[in-house]
Each structure stands twice: as C-alpha cells, then as structure tokens.
C-alpha positions as a printed NumPy array, in Angstrom:
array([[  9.69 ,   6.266,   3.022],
       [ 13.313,   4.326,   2.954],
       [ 15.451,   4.196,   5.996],
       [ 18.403,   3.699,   4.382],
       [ 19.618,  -0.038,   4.359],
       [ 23.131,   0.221,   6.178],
       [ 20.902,   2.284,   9.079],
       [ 18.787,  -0.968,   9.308],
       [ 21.271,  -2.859,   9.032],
       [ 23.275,  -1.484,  11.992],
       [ 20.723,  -1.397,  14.486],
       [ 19.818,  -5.111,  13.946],
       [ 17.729,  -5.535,  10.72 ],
       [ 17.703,  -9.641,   9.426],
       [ 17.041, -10.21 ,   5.647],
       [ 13.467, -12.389,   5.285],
       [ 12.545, -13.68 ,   2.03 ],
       [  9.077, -14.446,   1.219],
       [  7.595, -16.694,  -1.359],
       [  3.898, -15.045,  -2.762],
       [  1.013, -15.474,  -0.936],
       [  3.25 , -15.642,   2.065],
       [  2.189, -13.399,   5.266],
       [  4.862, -10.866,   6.873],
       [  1.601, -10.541,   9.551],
       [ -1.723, -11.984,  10.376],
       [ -4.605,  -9.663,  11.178],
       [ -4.825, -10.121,  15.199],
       [ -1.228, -10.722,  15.755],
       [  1.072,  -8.572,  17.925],
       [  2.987,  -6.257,  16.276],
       [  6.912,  -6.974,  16.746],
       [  8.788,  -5.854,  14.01 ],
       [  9.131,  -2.913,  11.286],
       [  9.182,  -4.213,   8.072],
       [ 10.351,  -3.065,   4.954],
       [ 10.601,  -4.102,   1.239],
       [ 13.757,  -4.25 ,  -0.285],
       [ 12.648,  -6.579,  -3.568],
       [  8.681,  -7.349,  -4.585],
       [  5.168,  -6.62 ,  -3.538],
       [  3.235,  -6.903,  -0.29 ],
       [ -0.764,  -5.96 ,  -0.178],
       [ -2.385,  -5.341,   3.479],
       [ -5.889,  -7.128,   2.982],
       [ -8.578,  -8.261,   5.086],
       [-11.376, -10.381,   4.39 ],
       [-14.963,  -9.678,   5.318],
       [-17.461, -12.191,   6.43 ],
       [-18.281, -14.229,   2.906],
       [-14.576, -13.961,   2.918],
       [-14.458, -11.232,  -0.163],
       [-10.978,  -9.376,   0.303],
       [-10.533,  -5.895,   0.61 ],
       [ -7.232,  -4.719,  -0.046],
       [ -6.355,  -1.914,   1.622],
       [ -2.799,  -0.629,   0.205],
       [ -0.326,  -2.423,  -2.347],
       [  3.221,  -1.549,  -1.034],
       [  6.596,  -1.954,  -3.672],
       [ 10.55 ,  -1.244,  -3.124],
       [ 10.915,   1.117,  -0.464],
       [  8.145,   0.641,   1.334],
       [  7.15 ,  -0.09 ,   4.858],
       [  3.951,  -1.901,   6.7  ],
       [  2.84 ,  -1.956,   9.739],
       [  4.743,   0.585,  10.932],
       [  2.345,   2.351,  12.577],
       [  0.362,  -0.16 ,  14.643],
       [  4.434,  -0.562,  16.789],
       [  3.23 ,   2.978,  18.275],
       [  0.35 ,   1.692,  20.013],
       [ -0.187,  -1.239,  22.023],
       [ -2.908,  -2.811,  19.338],
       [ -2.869,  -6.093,  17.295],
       [ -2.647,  -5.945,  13.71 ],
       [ -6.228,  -4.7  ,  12.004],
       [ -4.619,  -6.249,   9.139],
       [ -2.848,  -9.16 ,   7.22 ],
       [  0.546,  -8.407,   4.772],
       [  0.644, -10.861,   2.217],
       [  3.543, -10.838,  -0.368],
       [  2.177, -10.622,  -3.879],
       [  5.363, -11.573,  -5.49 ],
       [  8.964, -13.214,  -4.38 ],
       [  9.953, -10.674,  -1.454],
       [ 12.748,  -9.769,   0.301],
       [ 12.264,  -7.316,   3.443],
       [ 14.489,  -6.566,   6.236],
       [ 13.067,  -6.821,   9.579],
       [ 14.092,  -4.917,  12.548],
       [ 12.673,  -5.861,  16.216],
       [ 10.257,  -2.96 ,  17.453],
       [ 12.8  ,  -2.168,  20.731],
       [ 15.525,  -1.594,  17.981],
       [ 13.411,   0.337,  15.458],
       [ 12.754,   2.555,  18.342],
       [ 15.807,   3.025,  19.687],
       [ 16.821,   4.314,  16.343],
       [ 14.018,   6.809,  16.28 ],
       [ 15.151,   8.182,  19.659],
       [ 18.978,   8.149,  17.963],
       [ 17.569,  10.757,  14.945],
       [ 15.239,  13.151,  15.288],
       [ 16.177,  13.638,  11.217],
       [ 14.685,  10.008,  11.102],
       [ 11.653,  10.723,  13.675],
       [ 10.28 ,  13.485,  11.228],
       [ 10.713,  11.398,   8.328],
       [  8.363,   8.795,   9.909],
       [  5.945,  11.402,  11.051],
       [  5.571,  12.761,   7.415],
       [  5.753,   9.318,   6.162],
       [  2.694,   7.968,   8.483],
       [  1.033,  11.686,   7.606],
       [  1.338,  10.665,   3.885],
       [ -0.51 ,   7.848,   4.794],
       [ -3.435,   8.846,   6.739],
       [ -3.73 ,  11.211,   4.019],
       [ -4.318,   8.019,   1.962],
       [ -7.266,   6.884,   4.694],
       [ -8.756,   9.646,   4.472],
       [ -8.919,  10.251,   0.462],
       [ -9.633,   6.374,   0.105],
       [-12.688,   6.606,   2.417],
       [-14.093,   9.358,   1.316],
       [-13.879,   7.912,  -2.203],
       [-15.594,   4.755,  -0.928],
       [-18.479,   6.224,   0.676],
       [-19.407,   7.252,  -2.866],
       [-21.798,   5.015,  -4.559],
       [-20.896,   6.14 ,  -7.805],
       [-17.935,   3.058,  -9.107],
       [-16.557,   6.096, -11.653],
       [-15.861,   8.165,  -8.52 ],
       [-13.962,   5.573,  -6.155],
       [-11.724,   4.57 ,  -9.536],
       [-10.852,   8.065, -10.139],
       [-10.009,   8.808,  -6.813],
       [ -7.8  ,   6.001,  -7.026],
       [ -5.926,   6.814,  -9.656],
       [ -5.886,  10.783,  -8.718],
       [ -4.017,   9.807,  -5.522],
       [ -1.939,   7.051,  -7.16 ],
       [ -0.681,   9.231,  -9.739],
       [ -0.058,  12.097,  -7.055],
       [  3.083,  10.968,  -6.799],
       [  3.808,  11.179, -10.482],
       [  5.176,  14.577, -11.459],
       [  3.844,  14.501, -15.262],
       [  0.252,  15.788, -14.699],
       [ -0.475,  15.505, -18.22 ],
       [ -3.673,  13.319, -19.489],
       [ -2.541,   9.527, -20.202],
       [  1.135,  10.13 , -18.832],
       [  0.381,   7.632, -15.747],
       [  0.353,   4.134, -15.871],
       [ -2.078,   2.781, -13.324],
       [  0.179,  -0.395, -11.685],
       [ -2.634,  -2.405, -10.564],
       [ -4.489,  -4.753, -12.021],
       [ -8.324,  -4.499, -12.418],
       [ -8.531,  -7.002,  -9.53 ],
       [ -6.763,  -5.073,  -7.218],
       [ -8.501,  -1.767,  -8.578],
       [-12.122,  -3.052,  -7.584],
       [-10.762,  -4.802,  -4.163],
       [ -9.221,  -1.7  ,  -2.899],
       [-11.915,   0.629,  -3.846],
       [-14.58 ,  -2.027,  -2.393],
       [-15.889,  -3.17 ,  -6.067],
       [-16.933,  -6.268,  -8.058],
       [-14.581,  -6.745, -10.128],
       [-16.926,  -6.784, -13.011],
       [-17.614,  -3.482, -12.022],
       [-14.435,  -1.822, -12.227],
       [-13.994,  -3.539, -15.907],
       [-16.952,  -1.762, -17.068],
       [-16.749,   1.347, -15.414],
       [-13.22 ,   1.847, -16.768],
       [-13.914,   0.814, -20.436],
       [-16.787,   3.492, -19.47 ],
       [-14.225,   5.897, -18.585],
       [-12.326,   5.106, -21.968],
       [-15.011,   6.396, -24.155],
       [-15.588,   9.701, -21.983],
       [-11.436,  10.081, -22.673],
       [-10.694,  10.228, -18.932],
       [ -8.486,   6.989, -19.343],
       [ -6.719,   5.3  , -22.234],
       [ -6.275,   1.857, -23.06 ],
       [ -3.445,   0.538, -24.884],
       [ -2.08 ,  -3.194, -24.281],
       [ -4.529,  -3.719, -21.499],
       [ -2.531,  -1.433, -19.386],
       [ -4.638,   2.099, -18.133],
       [ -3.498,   5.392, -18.969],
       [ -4.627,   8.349, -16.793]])
C-alpha cells in the first residue's frame, strides 16, 4: 500500500531519516503518526522475557507501520526498528485522517491494505502453532512469495536472511539452517550463493 507521495505531502507529511537500529516507535508508546517508507527497511519486533526477539513483519519501499493501531485508542503492541538507512515520511494521525475522510478511493485502499494484513496474522499464526520447523518455513515463504506472480519452483528469491526467517516464524536460528538445507535435499528449495530459491 503507497499513498502517493505528493498526497502526503500536501496534507502535512515531514521527511524523517533514520540511521539502522533506530526506532520509528517503541512498544507502549502512543500512536501519533502514519508512517511510511520511502528508502530502506523497518522490522516490527518485540522481545520476550529472556529478551529473544520475535519479529513480526519486515516492511521495504512502499510500505506502511503502524497504521492500524491510529484506529483505536491503544499503545503500540510493538517496536519499528529501521534495519537499514531509512527515509519515511510522517504524517500526524489528525492529518492522516482527515485525508481518509477527503477519499473514500483512499479509505478502501487502506481497508484492503489492513485486510492484506490480517490475512498475514492469521496465515503466520496458524503456521506457528505448528511444531513441525518445515511447516512454519514453508508457510513463510508460501505467503512471501504470494505476491510474486511466477509460481514456478525456484523462481522466488526468499529476501530474508536465515535470522530473520527463524525470528519471525518463532525459531532457533540453528533450526531454520537445518531445516532449510533439509528442505534442499527434498527439492522444495534451492540453494545457490547462499540465497533460497522457492
């Protein structure tokens, strides 16, 4: 979902940069502002207890966060951290709305937008209930390459790192590295430079 810049822009939208490991938003803070990426990488994480992280989503170019804890009167559930050098416009919550109310093109945008993500929720939980590791990585990558209209085997490159693979599906990361080379010799992945195929 991309509102289109000059729309931002004209209802109030300020150009942040962020360096990485830089937070857009702390877990527990008020939401204020809609955020989103023009340039880099932002991951929404929490961390449990022992302090393990769990990455919920990684976000790119084009993408908003946040967005939908403005609609209800909540604190953040969790942080946005910029994985790279970002640059996000940020438009105050009174403004973002007032634009919604401006466009009902825009308002159904956002409702299939936030749809598209509790989608994700949903497909992401039910993978992680599973105790099997070869079923939360493949549900991973069968909703990450969604998007991608070549369904052919291997025509997907996975963009995450093994890191973020096992911290978003709830994983050791030890884990993931096995169960992938594991999926590698039943052909339901391919390896070349390091980088997955699926």
């Amino acid at each position: 979902m991309v509102i289109d810049e000059n729309i931002l822009y004209s209802a109030g939208a300020e150009i942040r940069h962020y360096k990485p490991s830089e937070y857009l938003f702390n877990e527990g803070e008020a939401p204020m502002y809609y955020y989103q990426i023009a340039q880099g990488e932002v991951k929404l994480n929490n961390y449990n207890e022992e302090g393990k992280e769990f990455i919920q989503n990684i976000l790119s170019e084009g993408h908003s966060c946040g967005e939908s804890i403005l609609f209800i009167n909540k604190p953040y559930p969790m942080n946005a951290q910029a994985l790279t050098k970002c640059v996000i416009l940020r438009l105050h919550k009174s403004a973002f709305f007032n634009l919604l109310k401006s466009s009902a093109e825009l308002c159904m945008e956002i409702s299939g937008f936030l749809s598209q993500r509790l989608y994700y929720k949903f497909i992401m939980m039910q993978n992680i209930s599973s105790q099997s590791p070869m079923v939360r990585l493949k549900g991973l990558m069968d909703y990450l390459k969604s998007f991608h209209e070549d369904e052919s085997p291997y025509s997907f490159m996975i963009p995450l790192t093994r890191q973020q693979m096992a911290s978003l599906t709830g994983l050791r990361v030890e884990t993931a590295i096995r169960t992938i080379k594991d999926m590698e010799k039943n052909k339901m992945v391919q390896i070349k430079d390091r980088k997955i195929l699926y």
